[in-house]
N, C-alpha and C positions, 0 to 999 in steps of 0.2 A: 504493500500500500504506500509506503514513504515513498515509494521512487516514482510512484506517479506525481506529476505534478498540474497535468493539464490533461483532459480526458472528454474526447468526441466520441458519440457512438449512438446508435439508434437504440432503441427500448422499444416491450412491450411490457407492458404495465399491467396486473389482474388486483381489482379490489377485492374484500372481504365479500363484497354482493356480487362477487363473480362479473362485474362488470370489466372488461378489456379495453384499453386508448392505448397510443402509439405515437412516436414521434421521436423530436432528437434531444439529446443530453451533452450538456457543455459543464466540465466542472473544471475549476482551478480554484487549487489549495495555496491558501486556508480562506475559508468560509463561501466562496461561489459558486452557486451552480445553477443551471436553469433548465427546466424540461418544457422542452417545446412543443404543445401537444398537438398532434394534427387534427386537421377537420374530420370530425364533427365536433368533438372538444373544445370543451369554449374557456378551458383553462390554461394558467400561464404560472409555473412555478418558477420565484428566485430566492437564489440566497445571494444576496448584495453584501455580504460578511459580517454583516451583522444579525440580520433580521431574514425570516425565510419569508416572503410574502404570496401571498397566491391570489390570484388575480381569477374572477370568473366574469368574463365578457358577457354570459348570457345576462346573469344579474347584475354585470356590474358592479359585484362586493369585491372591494379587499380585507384581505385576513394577515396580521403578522403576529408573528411568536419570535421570539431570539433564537437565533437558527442551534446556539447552544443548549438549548433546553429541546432538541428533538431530538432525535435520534442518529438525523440526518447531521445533526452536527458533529457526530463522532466520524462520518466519510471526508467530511473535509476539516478535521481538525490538519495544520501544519504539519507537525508531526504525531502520527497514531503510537502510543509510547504502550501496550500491555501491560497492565501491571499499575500504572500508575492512573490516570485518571481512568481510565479504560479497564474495566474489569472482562475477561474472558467467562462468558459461564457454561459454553457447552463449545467442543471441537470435537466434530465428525469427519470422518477420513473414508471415503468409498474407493473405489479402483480409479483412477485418476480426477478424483474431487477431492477437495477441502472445504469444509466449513466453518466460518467460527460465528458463534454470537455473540454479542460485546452488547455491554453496558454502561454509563457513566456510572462511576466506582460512587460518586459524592450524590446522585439523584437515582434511582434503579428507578422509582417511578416515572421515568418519564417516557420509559420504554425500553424496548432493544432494538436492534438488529443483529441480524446473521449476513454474514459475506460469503458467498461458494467462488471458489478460484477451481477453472482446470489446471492440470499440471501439466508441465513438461511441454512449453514451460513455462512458470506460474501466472493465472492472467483470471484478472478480476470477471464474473459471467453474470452474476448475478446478486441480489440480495431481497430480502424480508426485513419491512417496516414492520415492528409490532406498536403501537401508539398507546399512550398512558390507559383511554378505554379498552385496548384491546382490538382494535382494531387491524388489518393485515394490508400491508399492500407490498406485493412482489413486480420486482422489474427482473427484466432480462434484458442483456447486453447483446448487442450485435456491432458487424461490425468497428470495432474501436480500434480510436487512434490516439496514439500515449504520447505526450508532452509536445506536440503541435502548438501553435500561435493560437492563441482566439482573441477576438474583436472584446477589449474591454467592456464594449456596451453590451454586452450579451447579459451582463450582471447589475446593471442597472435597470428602474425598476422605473418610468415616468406614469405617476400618478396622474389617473382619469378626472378629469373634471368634471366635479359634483360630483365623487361620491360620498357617499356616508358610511363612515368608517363603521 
């Protein structure tokens, strides 16, 4: 995980209501990342390094949380250190899978995630949002492109006018 630093890749996304969207993913460590949902999705996820926001076009609501208080903030912590803020609580190993599921060591409430890498050789495929209700949401990686350029503004977030926070 530390040696990525910038990461392109398309997703497929499955919520807990088995609902499926698709689109692309732009992260750079520490704190940004944006999921760019395709149509028919009328949503817009970032983390602008502070704050995760998500943007829903149909309603025109924005929602922010400190991207450190999610889950998602353990993907793009700077450095992912084990052991110290990050607690391991389960590592699965299949015939050429790894999993681990991580938690902030100092909030466990505020969720987990699990990371699967294939091996050989080692590459980030996927992961599981579990969210403080218990909530689920699994993405899959396709193909990704590891420490490329991205357009700064991919992580900038311009707020809509009129909405109501």
């Amino acid at each position: 995980m530390n040696s990525i630093q910038t990461l392109e890749a398309d997703f497929i996304q499955a919520g807990s209501n088995g609902h499926l969207s698709e689109g692309k993913l732009y992260l750079r460590r520490p704190g940004r990342l944006r999921f760019q949902y395709a149509p028919p999705s009328p949503l817009l996820l970032i983390g602008d390094g502070l704050w995760l926001i998500l943007y829903d076009r149909e309603l025109d609501q924005v929602s922010r949380w400190p991207i450190n208080d999610t889950p998602l903030g353990l993907l793009v912590e700077k450095k992912v250190e084990l052991g110290t803020r990050t607690k391991v609580t389960e590592v699965r190993r299949k015939p050429g899978i790894l999993g681990l599921t991580l938690i902030d060591r100092d909030k466990p409430e505020d969720g987990s995630v699990t990371v699967t890498f294939s091996d050989t050789p080692l590459t980030l495929r996927q992961w599981r949002v579990i969210d403080p209700q218990g909530m689920t949401v699994d993405v899959a990686l396709s193909n990704l492109r590891l420490n490329g350029r991205l357009d700064p503004e991919l992580f900038v977030f311009d707020e809509p006018v009129d909405t109501v926070q």
